[in-house]
N, C-alpha and C positions, 0 to 999 in steps of 0.2 A: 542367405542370412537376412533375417527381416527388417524392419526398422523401430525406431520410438516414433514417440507423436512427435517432437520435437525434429526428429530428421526429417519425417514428410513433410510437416509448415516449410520446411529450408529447403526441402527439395523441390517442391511446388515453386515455391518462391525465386528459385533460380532457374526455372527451366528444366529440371533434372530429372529422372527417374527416379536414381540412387544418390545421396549424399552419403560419407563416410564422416566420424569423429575423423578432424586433424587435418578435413580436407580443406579449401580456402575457396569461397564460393562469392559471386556478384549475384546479389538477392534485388529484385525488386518489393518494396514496400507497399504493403497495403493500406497505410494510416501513416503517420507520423504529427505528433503533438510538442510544444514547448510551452513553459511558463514565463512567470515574470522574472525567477531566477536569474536565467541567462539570456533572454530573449535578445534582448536589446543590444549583446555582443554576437549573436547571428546575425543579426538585420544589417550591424554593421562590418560583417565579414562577404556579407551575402552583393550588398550595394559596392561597398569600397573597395573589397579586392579581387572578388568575383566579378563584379560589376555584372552582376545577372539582370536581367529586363522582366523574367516572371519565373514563380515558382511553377516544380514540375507537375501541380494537380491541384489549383484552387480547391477543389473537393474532399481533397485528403490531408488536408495538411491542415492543423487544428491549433487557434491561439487561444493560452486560458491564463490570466490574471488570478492566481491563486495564493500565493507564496506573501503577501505584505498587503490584504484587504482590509480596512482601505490602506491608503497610500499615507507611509510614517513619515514621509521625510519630502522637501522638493525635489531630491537626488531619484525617489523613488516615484514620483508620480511625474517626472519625467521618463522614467523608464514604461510607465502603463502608456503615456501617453506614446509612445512610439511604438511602443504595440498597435497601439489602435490605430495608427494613420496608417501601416503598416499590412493591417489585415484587411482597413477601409480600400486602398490601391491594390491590394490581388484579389479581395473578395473573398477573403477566408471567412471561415466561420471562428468566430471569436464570444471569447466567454470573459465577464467580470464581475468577479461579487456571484455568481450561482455556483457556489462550491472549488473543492479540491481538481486539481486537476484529473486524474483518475478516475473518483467516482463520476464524475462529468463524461467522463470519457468509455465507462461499463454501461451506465444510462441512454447515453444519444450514440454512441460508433462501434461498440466492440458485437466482432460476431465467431464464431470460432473459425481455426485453420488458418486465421489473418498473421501476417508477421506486423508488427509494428513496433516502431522505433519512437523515443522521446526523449526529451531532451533534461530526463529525471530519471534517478535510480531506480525506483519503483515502478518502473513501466512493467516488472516482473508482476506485479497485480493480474493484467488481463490474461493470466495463465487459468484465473479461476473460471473462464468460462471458454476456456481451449484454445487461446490464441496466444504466442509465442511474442511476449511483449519484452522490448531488452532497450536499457538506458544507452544514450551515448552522451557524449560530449557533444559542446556547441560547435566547433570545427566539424565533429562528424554530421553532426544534427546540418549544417552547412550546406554542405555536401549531398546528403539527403532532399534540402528543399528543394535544391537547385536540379538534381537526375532524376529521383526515387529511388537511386539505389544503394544497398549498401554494399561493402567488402566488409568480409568478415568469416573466420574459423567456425564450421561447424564445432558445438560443444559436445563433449561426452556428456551420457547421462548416470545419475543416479537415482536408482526408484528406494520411494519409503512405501511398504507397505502396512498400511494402517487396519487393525482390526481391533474388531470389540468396540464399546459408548464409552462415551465422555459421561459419568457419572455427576450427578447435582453440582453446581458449582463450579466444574472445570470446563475451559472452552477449548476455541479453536488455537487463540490466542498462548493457552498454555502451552498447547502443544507443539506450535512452531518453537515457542523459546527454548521449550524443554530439549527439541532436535538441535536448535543453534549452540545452546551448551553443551552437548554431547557431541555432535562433529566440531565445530568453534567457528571463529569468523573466517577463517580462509579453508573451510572443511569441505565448500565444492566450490572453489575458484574454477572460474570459467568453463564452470559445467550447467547444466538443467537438472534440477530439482524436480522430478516426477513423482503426485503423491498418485497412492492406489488403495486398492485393496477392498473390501468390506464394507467399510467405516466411512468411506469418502464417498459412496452413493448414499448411505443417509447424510449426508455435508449436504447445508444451504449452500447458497452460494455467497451468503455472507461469510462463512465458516471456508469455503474455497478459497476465495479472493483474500482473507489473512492469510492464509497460509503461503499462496502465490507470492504475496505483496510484502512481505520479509524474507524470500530468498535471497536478494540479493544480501541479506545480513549475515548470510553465511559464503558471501563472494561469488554467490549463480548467476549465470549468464542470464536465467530465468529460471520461473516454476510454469509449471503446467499439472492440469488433470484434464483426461480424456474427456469430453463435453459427453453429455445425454440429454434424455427428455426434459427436464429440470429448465438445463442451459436453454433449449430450445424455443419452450413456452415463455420462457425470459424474453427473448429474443424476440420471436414473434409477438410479443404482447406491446415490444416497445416500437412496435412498425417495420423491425430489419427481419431477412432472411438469415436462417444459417446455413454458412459456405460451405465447412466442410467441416464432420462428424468425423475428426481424426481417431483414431485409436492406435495402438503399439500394437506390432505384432505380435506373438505371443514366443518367437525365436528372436524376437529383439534382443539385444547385449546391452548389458548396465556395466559401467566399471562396476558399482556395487551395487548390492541389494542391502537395505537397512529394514526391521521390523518393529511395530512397535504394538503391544496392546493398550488401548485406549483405557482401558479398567484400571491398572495401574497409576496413571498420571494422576499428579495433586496441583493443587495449583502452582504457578512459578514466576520466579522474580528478576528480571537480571538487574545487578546488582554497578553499580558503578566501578569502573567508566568506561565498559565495553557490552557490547550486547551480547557475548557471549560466558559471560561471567553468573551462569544460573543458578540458581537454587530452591529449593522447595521453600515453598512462602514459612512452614514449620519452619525452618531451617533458618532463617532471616534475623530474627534476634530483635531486641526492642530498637527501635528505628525510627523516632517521630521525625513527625513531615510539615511543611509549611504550606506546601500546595499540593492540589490533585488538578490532575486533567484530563478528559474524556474527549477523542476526537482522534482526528491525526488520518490518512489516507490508510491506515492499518484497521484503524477499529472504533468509526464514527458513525457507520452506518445504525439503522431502525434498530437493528438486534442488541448491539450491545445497548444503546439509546435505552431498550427496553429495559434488561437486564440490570443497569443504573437504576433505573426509576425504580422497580422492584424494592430494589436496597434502600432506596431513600425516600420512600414515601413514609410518609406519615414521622420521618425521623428528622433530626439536626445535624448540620454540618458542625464539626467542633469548632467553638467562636474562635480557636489560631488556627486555621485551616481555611485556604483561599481555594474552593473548586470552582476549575471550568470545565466548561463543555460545550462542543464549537462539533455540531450538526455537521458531517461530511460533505451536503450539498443541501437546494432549497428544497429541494423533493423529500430528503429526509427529515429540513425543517417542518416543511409544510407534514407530512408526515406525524412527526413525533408534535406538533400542537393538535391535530386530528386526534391521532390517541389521548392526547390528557395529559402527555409525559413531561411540556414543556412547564407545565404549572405545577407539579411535582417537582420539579427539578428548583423552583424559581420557590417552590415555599420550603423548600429546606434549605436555603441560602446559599445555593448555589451559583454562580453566577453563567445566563447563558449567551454564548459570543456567536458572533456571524460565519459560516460558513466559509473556514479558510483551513490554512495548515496551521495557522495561530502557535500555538505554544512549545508544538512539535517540532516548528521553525526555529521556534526564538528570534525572528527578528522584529515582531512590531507587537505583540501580545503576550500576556501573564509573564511575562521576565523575571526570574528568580535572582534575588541577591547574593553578595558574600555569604557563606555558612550557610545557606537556606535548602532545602532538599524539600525535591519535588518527583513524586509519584504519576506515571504518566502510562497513557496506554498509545504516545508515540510510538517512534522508527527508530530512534538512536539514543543512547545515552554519553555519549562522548562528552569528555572535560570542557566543559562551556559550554555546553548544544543550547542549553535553554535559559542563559544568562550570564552570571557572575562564573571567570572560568573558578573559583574558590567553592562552585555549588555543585549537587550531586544531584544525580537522576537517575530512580528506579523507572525500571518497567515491568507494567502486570499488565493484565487481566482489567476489563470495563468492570466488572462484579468485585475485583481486588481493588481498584481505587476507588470506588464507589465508598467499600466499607473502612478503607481508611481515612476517607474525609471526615465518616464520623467517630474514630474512635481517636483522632490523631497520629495517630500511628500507623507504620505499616501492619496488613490485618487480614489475618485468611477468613474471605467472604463467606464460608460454608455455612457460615454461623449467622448470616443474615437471611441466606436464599430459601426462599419459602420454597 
């Protein structure tokens, strides 16, 4: 019996031939990353009850300052700051103010067949370029600095097979929501999300990396797609080798197989105050908004970046409408003023923010009030995620909040995209 791509990163990983779903395996890590989240209760789980003297691989182990750039509070720029004395004493490599953690982390370390752990839910992101990325806790995260390695249940996998285009107007974006409301938020608890098919060798890898980077929204261990030449020219271009060109066997076993044609899909909303709560943006009903957001470790990259400008050039944001849009990383920034987009963005009265998790956080950027509703192409819309818990938060589509910044309302893009 063969395996998934998922079973061989974990079998690699632990020494193995063969890994089974359900078996319990001791992985050594290839990476591991943490932010400003929780960092600062590692450091002091790591020093005070570990009482470790060095991490297990100055090289691999990654600090990024993402989550509250700059620092809102003295509460919190005591926490950067022990980051940084912290990676200054083992010699990590540490990041501040250059982006989300993830896209930092696809850009400078991800190569495929890596396992890597983080100390964020969206570590499931770097499946978009074949590497088997899964969130821990900071006890686990712990644990990891200190060995490399982790314990942990091989997951079972479920494959989606993707065929047929993404017609005008709908993206990648649509299409993961579309699958989180059709299976719901616990539709592949501690399993692997494998996309396939057709449709997923014409995917960028911006289009990969959303789809990876919200499985965990449906309770995945991770997402993966099998890497190609695409992944590899990436990779190579950005100085790194690729490790290993995993692919699924072709007798591999899925608990399930799901299908989906790409030509079908419209664009899609989920709807407050879960992420699995979807519906066809038609279907949505009159909805005004008070803010839009563009950014988030989901859907901040050049692509959408672009796709925004599109819609909003030469137009107005509605004068009760507060949009941002907060560049994934500076590469992007730099990037999208290259193109022209950032001046686009800035004459339609948009407002553009530094390269964080900003609003998708809620904890130091565009804060929604009591009664306010706010349209976002964040991770989560849960009761309070992005301020006032009395506030509501959709999630769409970069092309869907773009066009409801200028009509007020929520607003299916189709009608703007040239």
């Amino acid at each position: 019996m063969g395996m998934t791509i998922g079973e061989k990163i974990l079998a690699r990983a632990s020494g193995k031939d063969i890994v089974k779903p359900g078996e319990i395996i001791t992985a050594k890590v290839d990476l591991c990353m943490t932010n400003d989240a929780t960092t600062h209760l590692s450091i002091d789980i790591f020093e005070q009850q570990l009482k470790a003297e060095k991490v297990f691989d100055p090289q691999k182990v990654v600090l990024i300052i993402d989550h509250n750039v700059p620092a809102e509070s003295a509460k919190t720029a005591e926490v950067h700051k022990k980051m940084r004395l912290f990676s200054q004493k083992h010699h990590l490599p540490f990041y501040e103010g250059a982006g989300i953690c993830h896209q930092i982390m696809v850009e400078d370390f991800v190569v495929p067949g890596q396992l890597i752990v983080a100390a964020d839910s969206h570590t499931c992101a770097y499946g978009g370029l074949g590497a088997l990325g899964t969130g821990v806790g900071c006890t686990d995260f712990t644990s990891v600095l200190s060995t490399g390695e982790l314990w942990l249940m091989v997951p079972e996998s479920l494959k989606f097979v993707l065929e047929g285009d993404l017609r005008s107007g709908i993206y990648a974006r649509d299409l993961i929501l579309k699958i989180i409301g059709d299976i719901g938020a616990n539709g592949a608890n501690y399993k692997i999300m494998e996309f396939g098919g057709s449709a997923v060798k014409k995917f960028t890898l911006d289009d990969r990396i959303v789809l990876c980077n919200m499985a965990v929204e449906a309770g995945a261990k991770s997402g993966l797609i099998e890497p190609d030449e695409q992944v590899v020219n990436y990779v190579q271009a950005a100085g790194r080798q690729a490790m290993d060109l995993l692919k699924s066997d072709e007798d591999a076993v899925y608990e399930k197989i799901y299908r989906y044609i790409l030509d079908e899909l419209e664009p899609m909303v989920a709807r407050p105050h879960f992420v699995d709560n979807v519906v066809p943006v038609s279907k949505i009903g009159e909805v005004m908004i008070d803010q839009g957001f563009i950014g988030s470790c989901n859907n901040g990259r050049i692509e959408e970046l672009r796709v925004a400008a599109q819609i909003l050039k030469g137009q107005n944001v509605d004068p009760l409408v507060k949009l941002f849009i907060s560049p994934a990383s500076k590469e992007v920034f730099r990037q999208a003023l290259d193109e022209g987009l950032i001046d686009i963005f800035v004459a339609s009265g948009a407002m553009v923010l530094n390269p964080n998790c900003s609003v998708c956080w809620g904890g130091c950027q565009g804060v929604i009030g009591e009664g306010e509703t706010l349209i976002s192409t964040g991770t989560r819309n849960f009761k309070g995620r992005a301020g006032h818990a009395d506030s509501s938060v959709y999630l769409a589509s970069a092309a869907t909040v773009a066009a409801s910044a200028l009509t007020g309302k929520i607003t299916d893009p189709r009608r703007f995209v040239r």
